[in-house]
TORROVO-173726 format. One line per 8 residues: number of its first residue (from 1); their letters; for each residue y, z, x of C-alpha. Coordinates in Angstrom, 3 decimals, padded with zeros to 6 digits, always signed. Layout:
<bakes>
NUM = A = Y:Z:X  ...;
</bakes>
This chain:
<bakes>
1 = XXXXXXXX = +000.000:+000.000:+000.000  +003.483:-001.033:+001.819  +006.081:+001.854:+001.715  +009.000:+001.889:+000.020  +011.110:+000.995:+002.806  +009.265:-002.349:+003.389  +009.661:-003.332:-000.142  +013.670:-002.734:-000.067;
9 = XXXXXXXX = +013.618:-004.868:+002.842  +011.528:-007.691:+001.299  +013.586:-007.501:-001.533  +017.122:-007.613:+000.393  +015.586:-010.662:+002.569  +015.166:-012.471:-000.818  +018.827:-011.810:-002.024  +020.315:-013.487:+000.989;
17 = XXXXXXXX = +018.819:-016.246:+000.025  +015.950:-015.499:+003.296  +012.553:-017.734:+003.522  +009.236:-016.477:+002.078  +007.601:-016.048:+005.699  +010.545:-013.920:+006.742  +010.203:-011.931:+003.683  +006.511:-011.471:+004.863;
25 = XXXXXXXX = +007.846:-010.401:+008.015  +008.901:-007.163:+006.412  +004.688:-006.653:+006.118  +003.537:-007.813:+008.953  +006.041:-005.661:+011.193  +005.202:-002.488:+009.147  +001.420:-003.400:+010.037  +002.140:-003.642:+013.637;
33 = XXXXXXXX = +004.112:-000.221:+013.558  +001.450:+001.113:+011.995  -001.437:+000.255:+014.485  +001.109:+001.291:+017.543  +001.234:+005.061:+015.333  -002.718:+004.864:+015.223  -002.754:+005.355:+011.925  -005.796:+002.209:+012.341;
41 = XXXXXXXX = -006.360:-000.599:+014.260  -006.873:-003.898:+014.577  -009.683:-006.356:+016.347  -006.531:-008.546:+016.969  -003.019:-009.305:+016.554  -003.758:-012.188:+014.144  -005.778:-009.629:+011.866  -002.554:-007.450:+012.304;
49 = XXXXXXXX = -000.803:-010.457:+010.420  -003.144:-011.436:+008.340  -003.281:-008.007:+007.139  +000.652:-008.010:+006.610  +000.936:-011.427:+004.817  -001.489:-009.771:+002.466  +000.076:-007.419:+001.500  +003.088:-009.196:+001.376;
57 = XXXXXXXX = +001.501:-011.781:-000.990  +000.163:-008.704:-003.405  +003.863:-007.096:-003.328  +005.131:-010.208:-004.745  +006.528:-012.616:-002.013  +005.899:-016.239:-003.117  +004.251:-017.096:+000.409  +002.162:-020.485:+000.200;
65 = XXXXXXXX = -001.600:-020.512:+001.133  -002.346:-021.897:+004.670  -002.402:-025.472:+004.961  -006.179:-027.294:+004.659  -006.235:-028.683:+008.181  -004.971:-025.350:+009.660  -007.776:-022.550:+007.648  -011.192:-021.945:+006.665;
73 = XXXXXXXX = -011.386:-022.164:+002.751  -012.475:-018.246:+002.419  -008.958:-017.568:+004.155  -007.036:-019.961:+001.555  -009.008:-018.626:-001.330  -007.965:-014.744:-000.665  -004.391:-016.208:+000.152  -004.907:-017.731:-003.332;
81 = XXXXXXXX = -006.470:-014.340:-004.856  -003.785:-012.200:-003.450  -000.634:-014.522:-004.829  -002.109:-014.047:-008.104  -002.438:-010.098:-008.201  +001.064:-010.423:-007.103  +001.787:-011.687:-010.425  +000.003:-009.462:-012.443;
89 = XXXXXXXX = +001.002:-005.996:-013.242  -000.542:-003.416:-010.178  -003.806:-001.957:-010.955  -004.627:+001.333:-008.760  -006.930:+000.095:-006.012  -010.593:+001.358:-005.909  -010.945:+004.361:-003.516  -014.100:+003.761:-002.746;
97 = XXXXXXXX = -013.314:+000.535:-001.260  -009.893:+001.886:+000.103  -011.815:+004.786:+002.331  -014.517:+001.771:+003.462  -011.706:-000.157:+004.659  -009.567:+002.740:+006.340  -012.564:+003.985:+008.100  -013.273:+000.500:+009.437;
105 = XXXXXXXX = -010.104:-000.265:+011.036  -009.835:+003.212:+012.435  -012.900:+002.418:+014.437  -010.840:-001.000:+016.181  -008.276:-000.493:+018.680  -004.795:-000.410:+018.954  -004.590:-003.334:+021.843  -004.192:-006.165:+018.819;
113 = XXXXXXXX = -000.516:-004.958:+018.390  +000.545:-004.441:+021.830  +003.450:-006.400:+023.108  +000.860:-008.679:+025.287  -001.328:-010.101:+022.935  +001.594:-010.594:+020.254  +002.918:-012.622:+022.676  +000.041:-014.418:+023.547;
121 = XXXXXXXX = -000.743:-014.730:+019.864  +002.959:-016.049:+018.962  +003.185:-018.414:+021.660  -000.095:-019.824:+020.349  +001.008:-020.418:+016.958  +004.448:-022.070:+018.583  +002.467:-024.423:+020.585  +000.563:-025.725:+017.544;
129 = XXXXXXXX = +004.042:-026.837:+015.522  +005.794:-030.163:+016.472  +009.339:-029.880:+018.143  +010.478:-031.019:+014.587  +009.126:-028.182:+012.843  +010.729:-025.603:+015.323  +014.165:-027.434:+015.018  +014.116:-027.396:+011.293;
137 = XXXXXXXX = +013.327:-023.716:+010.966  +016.137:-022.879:+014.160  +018.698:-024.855:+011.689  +017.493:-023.192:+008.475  +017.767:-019.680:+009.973  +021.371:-020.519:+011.389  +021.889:-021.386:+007.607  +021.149:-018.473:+006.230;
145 = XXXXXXXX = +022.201:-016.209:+009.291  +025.909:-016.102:+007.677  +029.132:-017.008:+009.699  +029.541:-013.009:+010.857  +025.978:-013.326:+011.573  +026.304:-016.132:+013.900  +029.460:-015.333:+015.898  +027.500:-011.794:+016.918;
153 = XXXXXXXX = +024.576:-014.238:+017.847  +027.220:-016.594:+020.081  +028.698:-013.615:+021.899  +025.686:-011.823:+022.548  +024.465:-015.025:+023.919  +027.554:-015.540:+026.208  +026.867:-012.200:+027.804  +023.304:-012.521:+028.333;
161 = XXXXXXXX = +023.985:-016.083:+030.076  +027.344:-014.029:+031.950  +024.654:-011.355:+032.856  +021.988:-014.262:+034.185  +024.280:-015.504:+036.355  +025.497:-012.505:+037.720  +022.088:-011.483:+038.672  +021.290:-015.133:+040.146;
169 = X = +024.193:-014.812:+042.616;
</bakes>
């Protein structure tokens, strides 16, 4: 169940007008914090996500179902499954199936969320989407980034190229 917090945030992405995947994000980053606190863990960072984009779908964010070419059809089916109980008014989850899960992530690690195989896992997925794709989502977040939003985003730029440079010399 996400916390409260995660679901303001969801909800605040979507009034700004925000994408569905960076709605999800919300999920998926409460997932991660959650494996770092040990509270489970994870066989890997893409279950970490997976995880998060299900919930995310179940809490209501209108997040597609994987493309055909890029999943298995079990993983677009319970992508499919959990849009639609975000639809329907919540149920209460079965315990019984609740504690089987809990206990089985708490037997995984916590290495699936650490800052070295998120990277490894993000630059994978970036290496599978065409230059085209990254430039259209770069222009569509500038969109919705807001003009105060992209000045702080220019400055803090500048400095971080002033501090480069400094350091190169």
């Amino acid at each position: 169940m996400p916390e409260a917090r995660t679901l303001k945030k969801a909800k605040e992405d979507k009034r700004a007008g925000k994408s569905a995947s960076t709605q999800a994000g919300e999920f998926v980053k409460e997932q991660i914090d959650k494996v770092r606190a040990g509270s489970h863990g994870v066989r890997s960072s893409r279950q970490a996500v997976a995880i998060g984009l299900s919930e995310a779908r179940r809490a209501g964010v209108k997040l597609d179902p994987p493309a055909e070419k890029s999943s298995k059809a079990s993983t677009r089916k319970h992508a499919e499954k959990d849009l639609e109980a975000g639809k329907a008014p919540r149920k209460a989850p079965s315990k019984t199936r609740s504690e089987a899960t809990k206990t089985a992530l708490k037997r995984e690690s916590k290495e699936g969320a650490s800052t070295k195989a998120l990277s490894s896992q993000a630059k994978k997925a970036a290496s599978q989407r065409t230059s085209g794709d990254r430039s259209a989502a770069a222009k569509k977040a500038a969109e919705t980034k807001g003009a105060a939003g992209r000045s702080a985003a220019a400055k803090k730029a500048a400095e971080t190229r002033a501090r480069n440079r400094k350091a190169a010399s």
